[in-house]
VOVEX-383021 format. One record per atom (N, C-alpha, C): residue in three letters; y, z, x. Coordinates in steps of 0.05 Angstrom, whole numbers, padded with zeros to 5 digits, always signed. Atoms other than C-alpha are relative to their C-alpha. Layout:
N
ALAYZX;...
% end
This chain:
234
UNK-00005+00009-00027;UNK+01859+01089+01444;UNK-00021+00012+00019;UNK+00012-00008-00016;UNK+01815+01088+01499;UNK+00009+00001+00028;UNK-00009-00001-00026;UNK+01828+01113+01573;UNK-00022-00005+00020;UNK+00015+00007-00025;UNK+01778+01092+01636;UNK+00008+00022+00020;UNK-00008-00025-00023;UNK+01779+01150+01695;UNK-00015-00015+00019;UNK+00018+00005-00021;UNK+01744+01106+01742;UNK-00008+00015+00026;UNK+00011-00019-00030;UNK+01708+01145+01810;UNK+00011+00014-00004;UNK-00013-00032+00003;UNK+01732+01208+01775;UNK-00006+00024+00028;UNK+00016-00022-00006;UNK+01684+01240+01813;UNK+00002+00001+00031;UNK+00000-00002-00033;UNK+01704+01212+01892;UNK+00030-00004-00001;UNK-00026+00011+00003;UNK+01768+01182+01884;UNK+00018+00025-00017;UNK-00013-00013+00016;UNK+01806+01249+01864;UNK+00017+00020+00020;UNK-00012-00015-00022;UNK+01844+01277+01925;UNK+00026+00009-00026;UNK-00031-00006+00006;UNK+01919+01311+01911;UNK+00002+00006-00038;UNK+00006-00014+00034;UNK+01894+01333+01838;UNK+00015-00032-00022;UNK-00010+00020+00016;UNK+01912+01260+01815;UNK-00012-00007-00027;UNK+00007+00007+00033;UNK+01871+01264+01752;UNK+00015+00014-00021;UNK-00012-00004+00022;UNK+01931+01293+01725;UNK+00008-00027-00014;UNK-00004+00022+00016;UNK+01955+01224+01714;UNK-00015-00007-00024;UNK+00020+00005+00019;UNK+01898+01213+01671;UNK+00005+00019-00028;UNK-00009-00020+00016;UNK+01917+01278+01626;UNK+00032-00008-00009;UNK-00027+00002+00003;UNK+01993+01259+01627;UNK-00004-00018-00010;UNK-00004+00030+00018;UNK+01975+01180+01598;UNK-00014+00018-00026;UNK+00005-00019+00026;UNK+01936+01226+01543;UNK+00013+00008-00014;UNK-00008-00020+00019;UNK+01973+01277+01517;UNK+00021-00018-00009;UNK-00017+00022+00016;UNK+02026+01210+01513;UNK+00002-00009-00026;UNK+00020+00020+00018;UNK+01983+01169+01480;UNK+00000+00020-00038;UNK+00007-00025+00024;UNK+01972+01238+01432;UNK+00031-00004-00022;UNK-00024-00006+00007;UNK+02047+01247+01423;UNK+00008-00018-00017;UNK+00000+00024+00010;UNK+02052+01175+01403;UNK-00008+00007-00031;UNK+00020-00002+00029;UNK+02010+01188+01335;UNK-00025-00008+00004;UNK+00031+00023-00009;UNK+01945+01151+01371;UNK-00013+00028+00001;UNK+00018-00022-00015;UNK+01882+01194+01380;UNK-00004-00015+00029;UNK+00003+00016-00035;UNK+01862+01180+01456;UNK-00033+00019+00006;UNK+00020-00004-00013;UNK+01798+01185+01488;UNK-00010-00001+00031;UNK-00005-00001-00021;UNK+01783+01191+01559;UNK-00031-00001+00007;UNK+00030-00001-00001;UNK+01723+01161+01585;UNK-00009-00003+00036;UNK-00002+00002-00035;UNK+01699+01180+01660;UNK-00028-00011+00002;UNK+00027+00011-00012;UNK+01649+01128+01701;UNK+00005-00004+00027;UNK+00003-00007-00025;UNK+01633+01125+01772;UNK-00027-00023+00012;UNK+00007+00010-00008;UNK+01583+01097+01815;UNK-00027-00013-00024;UNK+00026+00004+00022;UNK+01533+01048+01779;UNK-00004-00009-00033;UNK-00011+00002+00031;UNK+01562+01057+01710;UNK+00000-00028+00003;UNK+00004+00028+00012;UNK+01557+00992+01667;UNK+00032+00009-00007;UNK-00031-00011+00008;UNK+01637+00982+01648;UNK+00008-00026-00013;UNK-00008+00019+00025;UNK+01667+00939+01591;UNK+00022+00001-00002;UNK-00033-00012-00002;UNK+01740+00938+01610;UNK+00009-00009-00028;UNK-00026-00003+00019;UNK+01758+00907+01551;UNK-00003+00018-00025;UNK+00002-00016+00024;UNK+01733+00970+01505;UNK+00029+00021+00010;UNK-00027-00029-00009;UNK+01799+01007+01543;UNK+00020-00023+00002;UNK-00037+00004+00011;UNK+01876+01012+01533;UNK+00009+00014+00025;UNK-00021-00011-00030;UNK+01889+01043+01610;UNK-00015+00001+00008;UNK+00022-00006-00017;UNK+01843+01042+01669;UNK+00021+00017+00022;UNK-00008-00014-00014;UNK+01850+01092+01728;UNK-00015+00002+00017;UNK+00020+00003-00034;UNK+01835+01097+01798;UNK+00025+00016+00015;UNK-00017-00015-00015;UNK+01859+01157+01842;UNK-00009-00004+00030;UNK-00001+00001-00038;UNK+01862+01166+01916;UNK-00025+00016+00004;UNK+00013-00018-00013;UNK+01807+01185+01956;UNK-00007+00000+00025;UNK-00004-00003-00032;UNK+01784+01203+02033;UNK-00004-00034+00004;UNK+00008+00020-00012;UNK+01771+01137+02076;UNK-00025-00015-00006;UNK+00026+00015-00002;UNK+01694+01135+02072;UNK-00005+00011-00028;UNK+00006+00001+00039;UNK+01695+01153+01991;UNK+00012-00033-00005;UNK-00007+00026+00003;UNK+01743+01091+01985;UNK-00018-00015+00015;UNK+00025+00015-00010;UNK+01691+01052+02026;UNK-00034-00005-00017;UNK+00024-00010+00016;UNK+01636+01077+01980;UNK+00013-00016-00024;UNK-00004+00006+00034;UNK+01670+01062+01916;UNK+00010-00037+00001;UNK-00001+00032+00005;UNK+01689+00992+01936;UNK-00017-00016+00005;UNK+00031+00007+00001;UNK+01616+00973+01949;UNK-00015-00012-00028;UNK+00000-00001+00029;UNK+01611+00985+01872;UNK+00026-00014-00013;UNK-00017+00020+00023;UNK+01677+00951+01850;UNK-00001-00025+00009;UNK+00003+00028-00013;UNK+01660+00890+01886;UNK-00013-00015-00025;UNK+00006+00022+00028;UNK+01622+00859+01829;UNK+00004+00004-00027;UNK-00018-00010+00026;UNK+01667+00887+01780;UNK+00017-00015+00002;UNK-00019+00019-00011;UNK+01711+00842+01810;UNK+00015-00020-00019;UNK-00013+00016+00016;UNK+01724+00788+01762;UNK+00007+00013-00027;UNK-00011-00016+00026;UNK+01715+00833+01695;UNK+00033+00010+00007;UNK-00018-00007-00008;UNK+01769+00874+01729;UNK+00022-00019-00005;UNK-00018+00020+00004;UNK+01815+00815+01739;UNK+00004-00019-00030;UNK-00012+00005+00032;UNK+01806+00791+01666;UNK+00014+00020-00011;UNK-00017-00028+00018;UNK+01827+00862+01640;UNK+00029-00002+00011;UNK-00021+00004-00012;UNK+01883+00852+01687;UNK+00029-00025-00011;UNK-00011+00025+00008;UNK+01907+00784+01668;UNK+00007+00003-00028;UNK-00009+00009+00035;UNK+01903+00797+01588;UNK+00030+00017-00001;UNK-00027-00013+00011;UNK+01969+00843+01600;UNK-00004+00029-00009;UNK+00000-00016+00002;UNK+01936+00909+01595;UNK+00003+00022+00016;UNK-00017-00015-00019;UNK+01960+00973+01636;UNK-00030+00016+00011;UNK+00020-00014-00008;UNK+01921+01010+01689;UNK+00018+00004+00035;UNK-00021-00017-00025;UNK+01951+01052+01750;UNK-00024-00002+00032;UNK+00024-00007-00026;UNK+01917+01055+01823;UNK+00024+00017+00017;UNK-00022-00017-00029;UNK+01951+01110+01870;UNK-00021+00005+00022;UNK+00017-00012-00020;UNK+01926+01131+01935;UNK-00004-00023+00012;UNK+00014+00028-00015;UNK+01888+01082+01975;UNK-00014-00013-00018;UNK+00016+00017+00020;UNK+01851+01067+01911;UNK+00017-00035-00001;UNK-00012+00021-00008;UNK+01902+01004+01914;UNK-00013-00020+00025;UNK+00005+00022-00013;UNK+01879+00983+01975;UNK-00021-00024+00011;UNK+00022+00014+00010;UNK+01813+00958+01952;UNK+00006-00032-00013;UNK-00018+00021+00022;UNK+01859+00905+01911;UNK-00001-00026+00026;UNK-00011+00020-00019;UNK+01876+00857+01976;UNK-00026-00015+00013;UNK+00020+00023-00010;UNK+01838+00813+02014;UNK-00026+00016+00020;UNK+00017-00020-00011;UNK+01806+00864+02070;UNK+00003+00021+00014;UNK+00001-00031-00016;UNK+01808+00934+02100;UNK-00009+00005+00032;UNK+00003+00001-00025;UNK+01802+00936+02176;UNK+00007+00041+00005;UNK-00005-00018-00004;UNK+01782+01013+02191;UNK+00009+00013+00028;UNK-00013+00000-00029;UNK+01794+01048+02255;UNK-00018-00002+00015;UNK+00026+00000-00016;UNK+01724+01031+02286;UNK+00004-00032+00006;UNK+00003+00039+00008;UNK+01749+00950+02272;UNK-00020-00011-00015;UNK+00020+00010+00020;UNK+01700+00949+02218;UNK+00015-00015-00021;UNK-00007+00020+00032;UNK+01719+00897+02163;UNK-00017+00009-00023;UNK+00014+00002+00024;UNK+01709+00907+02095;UNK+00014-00012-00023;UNK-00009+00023+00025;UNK+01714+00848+02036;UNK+00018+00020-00020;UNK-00017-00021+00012;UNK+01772+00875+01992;UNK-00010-00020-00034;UNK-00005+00028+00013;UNK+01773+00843+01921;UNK+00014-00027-00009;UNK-00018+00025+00009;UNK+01833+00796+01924;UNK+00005-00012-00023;UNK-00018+00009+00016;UNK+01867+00799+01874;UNK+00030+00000+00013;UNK-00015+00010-00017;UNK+01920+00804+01923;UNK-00004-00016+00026;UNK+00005+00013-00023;UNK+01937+00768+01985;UNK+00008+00024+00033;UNK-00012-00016-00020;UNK+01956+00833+02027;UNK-00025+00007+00016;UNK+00022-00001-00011;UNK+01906+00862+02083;UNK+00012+00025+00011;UNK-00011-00023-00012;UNK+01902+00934+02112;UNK-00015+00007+00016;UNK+00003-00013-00028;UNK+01893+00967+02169;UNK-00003+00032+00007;UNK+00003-00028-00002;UNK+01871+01040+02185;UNK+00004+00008+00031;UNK-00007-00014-00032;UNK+01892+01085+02246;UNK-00014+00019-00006;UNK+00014-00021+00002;UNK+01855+01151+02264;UNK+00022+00017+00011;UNK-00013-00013-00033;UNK+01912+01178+02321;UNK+00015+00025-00027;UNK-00022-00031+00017;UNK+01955+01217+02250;UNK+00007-00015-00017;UNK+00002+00001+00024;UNK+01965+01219+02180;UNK+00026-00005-00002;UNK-00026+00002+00001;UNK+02038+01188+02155;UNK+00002+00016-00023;UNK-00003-00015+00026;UNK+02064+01239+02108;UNK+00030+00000-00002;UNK-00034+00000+00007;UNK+02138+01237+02076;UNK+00000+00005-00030;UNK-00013+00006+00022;UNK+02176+01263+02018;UNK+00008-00029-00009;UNK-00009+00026+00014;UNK+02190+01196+01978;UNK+00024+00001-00025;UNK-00008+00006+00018;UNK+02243+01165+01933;UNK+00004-00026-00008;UNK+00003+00023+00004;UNK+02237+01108+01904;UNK+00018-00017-00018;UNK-00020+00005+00025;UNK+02270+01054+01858;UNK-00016-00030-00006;UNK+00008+00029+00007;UNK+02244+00997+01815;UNK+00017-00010-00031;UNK-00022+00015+00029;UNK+02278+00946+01769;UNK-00014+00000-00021;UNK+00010+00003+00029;UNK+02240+00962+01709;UNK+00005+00029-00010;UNK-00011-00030+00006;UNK+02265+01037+01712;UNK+00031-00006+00007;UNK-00029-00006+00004;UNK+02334+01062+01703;UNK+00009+00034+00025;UNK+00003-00021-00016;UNK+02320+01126+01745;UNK-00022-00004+00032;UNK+00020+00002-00030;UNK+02290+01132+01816;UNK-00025+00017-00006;UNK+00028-00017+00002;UNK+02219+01160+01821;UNK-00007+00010+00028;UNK+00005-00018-00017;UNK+02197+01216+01869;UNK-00031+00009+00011;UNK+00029-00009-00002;UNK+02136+01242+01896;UNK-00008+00012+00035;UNK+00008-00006-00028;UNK+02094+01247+01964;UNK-00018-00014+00013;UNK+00026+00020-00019;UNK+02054+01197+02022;UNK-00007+00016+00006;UNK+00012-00001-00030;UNK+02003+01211+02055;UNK-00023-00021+00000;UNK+00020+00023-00009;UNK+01969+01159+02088;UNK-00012-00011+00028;UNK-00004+00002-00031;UNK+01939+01129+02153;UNK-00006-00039+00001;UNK+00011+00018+00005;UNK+01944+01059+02138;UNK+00023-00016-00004;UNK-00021+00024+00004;UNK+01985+00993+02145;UNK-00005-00019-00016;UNK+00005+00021+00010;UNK+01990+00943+02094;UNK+00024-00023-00008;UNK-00010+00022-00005;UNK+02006+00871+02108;UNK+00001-00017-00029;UNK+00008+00015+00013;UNK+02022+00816+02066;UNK+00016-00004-00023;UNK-00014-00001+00029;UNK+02065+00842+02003;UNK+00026-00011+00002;UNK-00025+00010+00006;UNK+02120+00794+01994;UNK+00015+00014-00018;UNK-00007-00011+00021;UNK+02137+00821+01929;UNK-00005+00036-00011;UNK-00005-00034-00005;UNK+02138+00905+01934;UNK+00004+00007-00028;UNK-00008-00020+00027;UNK+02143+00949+01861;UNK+00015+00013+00007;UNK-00028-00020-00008;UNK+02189+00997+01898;UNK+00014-00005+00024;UNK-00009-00002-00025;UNK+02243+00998+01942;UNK+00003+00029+00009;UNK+00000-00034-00008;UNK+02241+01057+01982;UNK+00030+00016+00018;UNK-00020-00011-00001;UNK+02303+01104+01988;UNK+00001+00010+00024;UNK+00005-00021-00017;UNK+02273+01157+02034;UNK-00035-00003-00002;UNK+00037+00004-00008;UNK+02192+01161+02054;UNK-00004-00026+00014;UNK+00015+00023-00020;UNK+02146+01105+02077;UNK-00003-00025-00029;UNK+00010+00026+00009;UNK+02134+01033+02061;UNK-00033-00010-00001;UNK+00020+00002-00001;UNK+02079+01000+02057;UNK-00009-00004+00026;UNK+00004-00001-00030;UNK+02082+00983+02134;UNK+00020+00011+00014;UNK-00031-00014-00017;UNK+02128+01012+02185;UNK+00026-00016+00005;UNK-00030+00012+00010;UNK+02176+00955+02178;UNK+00006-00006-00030;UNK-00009+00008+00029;UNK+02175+00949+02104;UNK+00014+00015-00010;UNK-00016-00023+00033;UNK+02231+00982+02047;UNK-00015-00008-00022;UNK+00017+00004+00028;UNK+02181+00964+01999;UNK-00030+00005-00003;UNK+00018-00010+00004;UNK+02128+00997+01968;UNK-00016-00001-00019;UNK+00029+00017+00011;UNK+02060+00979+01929;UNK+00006-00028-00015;UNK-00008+00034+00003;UNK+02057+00921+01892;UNK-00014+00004-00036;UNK+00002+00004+00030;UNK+02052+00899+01812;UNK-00008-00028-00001;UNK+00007+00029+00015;UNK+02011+00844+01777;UNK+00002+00004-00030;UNK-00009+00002+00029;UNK+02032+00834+01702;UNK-00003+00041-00001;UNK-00005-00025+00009;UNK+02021+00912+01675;UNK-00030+00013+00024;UNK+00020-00024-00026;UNK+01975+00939+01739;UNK+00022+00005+00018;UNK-00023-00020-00004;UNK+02019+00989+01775;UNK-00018+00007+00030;UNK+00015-00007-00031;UNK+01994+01000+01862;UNK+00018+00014+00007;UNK-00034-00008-00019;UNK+02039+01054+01891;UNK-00020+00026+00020;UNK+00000-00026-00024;UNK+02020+01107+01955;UNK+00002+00022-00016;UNK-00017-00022+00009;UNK+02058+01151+01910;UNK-00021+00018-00019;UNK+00014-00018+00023;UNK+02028+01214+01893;UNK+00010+00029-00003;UNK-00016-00021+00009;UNK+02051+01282+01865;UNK-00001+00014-00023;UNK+00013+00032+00012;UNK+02016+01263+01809;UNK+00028-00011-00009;UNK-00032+00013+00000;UNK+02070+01206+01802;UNK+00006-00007-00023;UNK-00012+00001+00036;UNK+02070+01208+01722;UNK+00007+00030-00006;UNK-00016-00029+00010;UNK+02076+01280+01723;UNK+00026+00010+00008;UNK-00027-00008-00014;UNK+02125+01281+01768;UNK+00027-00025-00014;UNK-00020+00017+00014;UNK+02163+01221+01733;UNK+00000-00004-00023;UNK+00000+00001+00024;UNK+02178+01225+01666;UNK-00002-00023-00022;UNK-00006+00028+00006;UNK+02203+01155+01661;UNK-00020-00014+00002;UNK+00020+00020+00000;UNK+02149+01120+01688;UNK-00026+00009-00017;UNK+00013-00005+00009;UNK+02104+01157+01653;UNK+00009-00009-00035;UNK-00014+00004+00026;UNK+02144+01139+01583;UNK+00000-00039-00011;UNK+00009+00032+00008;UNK+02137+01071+01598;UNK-00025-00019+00001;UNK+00017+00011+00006;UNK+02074+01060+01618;UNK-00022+00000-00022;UNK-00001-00003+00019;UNK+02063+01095+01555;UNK+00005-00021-00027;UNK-00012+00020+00007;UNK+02107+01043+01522;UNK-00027-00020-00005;UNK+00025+00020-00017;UNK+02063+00988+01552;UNK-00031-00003-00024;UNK+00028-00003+00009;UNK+01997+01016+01522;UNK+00006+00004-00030;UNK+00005-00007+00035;UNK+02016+01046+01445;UNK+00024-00023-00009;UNK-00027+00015+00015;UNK+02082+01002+01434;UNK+00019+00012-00004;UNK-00016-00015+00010;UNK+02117+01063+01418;UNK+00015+00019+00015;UNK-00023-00029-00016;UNK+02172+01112+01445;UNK-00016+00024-00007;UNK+00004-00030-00004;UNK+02154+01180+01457;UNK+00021+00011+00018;UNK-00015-00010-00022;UNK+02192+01232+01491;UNK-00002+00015+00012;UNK+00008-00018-00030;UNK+02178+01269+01557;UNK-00009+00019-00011;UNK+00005-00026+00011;UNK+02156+01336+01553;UNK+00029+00015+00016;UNK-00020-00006-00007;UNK+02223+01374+01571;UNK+00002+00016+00025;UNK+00008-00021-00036;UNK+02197+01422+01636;UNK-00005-00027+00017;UNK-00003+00025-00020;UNK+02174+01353+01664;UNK+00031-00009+00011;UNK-00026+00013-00003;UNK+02243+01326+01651;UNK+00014+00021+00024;UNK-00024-00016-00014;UNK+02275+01388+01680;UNK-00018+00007+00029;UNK+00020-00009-00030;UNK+02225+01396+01741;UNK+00012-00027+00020;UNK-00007+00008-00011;UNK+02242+01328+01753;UNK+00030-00008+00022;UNK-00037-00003-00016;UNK+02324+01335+01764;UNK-00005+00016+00014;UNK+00001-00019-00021;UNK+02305+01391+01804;UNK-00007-00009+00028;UNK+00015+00010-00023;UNK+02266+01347+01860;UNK+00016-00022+00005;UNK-00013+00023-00008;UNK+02318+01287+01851;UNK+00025+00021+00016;UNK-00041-00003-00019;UNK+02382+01329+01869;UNK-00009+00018+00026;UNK+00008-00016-00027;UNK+02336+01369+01926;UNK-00004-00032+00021;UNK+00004+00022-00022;UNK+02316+01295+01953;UNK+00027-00017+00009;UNK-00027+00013-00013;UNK+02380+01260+01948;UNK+00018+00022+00013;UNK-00012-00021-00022;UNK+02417+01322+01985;UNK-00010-00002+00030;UNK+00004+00008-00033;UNK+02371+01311+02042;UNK+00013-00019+00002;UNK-00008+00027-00017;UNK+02384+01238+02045;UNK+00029-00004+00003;UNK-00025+00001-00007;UNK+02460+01249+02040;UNK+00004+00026+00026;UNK-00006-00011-00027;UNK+02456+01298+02105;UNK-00003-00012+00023;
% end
């Protein structure tokens, strides 16, 4: 099995290349060997030699930088996407995905559209919130942490509903968005380390096979659900 770390090297705020380690040692647990292959600006990239691509969050004008370079990645991308194989975007790395990015200067920039959503940047303050989340392909809520400065329009169809934290805009309960096995969520914490489940399935997804958590994850995680739902029941 092969793993993709895409813009390891800009795209890495909030220590999210744990995700990248957590689909690993999965993948490991599974019986698979796993490999982990990091490219960045320039790199030549052959999505279909990988079994999980990855794209973490990074500042404003890194994401600006790195979507310069996935712009004529564009369609490869969207085939890897389409054949049904799994690959995560947290952070703003997602919001390269939509149609276009309006920063806080009113600069436009071409998104790749594969969605139809469009975002919007503020400078005035950063939205940050504990999150809980819930989606119909889990059995358990998933947890984590926004921060963002940025509205996005457009998502009929939302991957999470949101419990407690932020949406994707200030009127929405729903948060990032899913095409066949690509996974868009705000949510970071890192949001496979912090979720056992989703990390089990997107697992699933990629070897075929059950594995099971690592047991401090599991128990780290009940610790952060019965601290979040206590707030939200005060």
């Amino acid at each position: 099995m092969k793993i993709l770390h895409m813009y390891h090297d800009v795209m890495n705020l909030y220590g999210e290349y744990a995700n990248v380690l957590a689909v690993r040692d999965m993948i490991i647990k599974s019986g698979e060997s796993c490999e982990v292959v990091k490219k960045s600006y320039g790199d030549d990239v052959n999505f279909d030699e990988y079994d999980f691509v990855y794209i973490g969050s990074g500042t404003e004008r890194g994401q600006k930088s790195v979507l310069a370079d996935f712009l004529p990645k564009r369609d490869a991308f969207k085939a890897y996407v389409d054949s049904g194989k799994a690959a995560l975007l947290t952070g703003n790395a997602f919001e390269m995905l939509g149609k276009t990015i309006t920063d806080c200067d009113g600069n436009v920039f071409e998104g790749l559209s594969l969605f139809d959503f469009t975002v919007t940047e503020q400078n005035k303050t950063r939205n940050t919130a504990d999150a809980v989340f819930t989606a119909d392909f889990l059995s358990q809520p998933l947890v984590g942490f926004i921060n963002k400065c940025s509205e996005i329009k457009g998502i009929d169809k939302p991957m999470f509903t949101v419990k407690l934290g932020l949406g994707n805009c200030s009127d929405s309960t729903g948060e990032g968005v899913r095409m066949n096995n690509l996974f868009c969520t705000h949510l970071t914490g890192p949001v496979l380390m912090k979720n056992p489940e989703f990390l089990t399935y997107i697992n699933k997804l990629i070897t075929g096979k059950d594995a099971e958590p690592n047991p401090l994850a599991v128990k780290g995680y009940e610790v952060t659900v019965r601290e979040l739902q206590a707030r939200m029941e005060q």
